[in-house]
C-alpha positions in Angstrom: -11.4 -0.8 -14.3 -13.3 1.2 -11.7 -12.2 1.1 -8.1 -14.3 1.0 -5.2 -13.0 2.0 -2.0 -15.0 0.8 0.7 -12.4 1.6 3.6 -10.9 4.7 5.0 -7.1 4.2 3.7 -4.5 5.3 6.3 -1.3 7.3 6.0 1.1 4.2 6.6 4.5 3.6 5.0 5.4 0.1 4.8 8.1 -1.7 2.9 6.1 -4.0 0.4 7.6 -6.0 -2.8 5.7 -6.4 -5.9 6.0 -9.3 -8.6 3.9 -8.6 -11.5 3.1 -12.1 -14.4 6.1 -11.9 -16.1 8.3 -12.6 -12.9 9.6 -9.4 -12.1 9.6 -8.0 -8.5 9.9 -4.3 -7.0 10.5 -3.4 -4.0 8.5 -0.2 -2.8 6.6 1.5 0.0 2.5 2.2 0.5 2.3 5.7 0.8 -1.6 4.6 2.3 -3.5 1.4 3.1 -6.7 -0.3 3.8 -8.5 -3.8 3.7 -9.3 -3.5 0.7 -5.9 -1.6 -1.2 -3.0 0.5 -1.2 -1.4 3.3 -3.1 2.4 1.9 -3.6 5.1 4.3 -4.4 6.4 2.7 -7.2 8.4 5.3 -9.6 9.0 4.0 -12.6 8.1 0.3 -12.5 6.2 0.0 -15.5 3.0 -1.4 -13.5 -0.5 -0.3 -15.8 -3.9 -0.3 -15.0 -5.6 -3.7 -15.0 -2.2 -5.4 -14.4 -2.3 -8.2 -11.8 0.4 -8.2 -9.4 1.1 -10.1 -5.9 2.0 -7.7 -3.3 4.0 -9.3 -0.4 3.5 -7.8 3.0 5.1 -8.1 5.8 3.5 -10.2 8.0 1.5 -8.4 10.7 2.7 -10.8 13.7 6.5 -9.8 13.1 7.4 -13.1 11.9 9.8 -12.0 9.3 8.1 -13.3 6.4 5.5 -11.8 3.9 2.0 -12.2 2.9 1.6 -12.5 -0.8 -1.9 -11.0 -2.1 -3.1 -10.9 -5.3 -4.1 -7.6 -6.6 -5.2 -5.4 -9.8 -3.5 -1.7 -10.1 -6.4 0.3 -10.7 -4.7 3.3 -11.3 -1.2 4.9 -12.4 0.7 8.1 -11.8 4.0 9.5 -12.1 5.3 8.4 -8.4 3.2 5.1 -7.9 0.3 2.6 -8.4 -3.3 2.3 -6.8 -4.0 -1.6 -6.1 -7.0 -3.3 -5.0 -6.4 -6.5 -3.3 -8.3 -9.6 -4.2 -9.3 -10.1 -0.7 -9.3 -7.9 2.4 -6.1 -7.5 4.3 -7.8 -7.5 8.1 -5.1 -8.0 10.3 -2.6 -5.0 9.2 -5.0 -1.9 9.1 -6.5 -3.0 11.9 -3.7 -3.6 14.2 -3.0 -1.0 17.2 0.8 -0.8 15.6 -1.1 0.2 12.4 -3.4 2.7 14.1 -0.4 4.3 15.6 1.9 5.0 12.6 -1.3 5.9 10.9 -1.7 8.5 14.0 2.8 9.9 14.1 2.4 10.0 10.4 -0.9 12.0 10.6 0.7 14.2 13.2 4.6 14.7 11.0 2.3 15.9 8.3 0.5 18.5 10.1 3.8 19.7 11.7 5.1 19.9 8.4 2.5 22.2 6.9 2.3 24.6 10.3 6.0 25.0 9.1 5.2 25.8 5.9 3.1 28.3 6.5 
């Protein structure tokens, strides 16, 4: 399966759980996001291309409670999945709070390489 980005993805941790057909569930963090996917640090989880999974979000309003979406990993590495969602994901990329974690977590990782160097 080919993926098609559409959407700048941003630098954004967020605690997400995944439940693939078979019933099982793992909980994870994106290591970046957009409307239209994510790249989910998953380690080890056994997820494979062309899977499809739900991935429950946290639900951008702070209620407490997630927001399942369907999705289909469209790629796999050693240290995590790429998903595509089935349907865009507006309200959390687009959110101020979103915008500025994307922004600290931008500015941590250029600290961390003028450190390096």
């Amino acid at each position: 399966m080919m993926e098609r980005r559409y959407e700048q993805r941003l630098p954004l941790r967020i605690d997400v759980r995944v439940s693939d057909r078979r019933g099982n569930v793992v909980y994870c963090r994106t290591r970046d996001i957009a409307v239209n996917g994510a790249f989910l640090e998953t380690e080890g989880a056994g997820l494979l291309p062309s899977e499809v999974v739900r991935v429950g979000l946290p639900n951008p309003q702070g209620a407490g409670d997630w927001a399942d979406v369907a999705a289909v990993v469209v790629h796999h590495c050693a240290n995590g999945v790429g998903v595509m969602f089935s349907h865009p994901i507006i309200g959390l990329t687009g959110s101020a709070k979103a915008r500025r974690a994307a922004r600290l977590s931008q500015e941590a990782v250029a600290g961390d390489q003028r450190l390096a160097s």
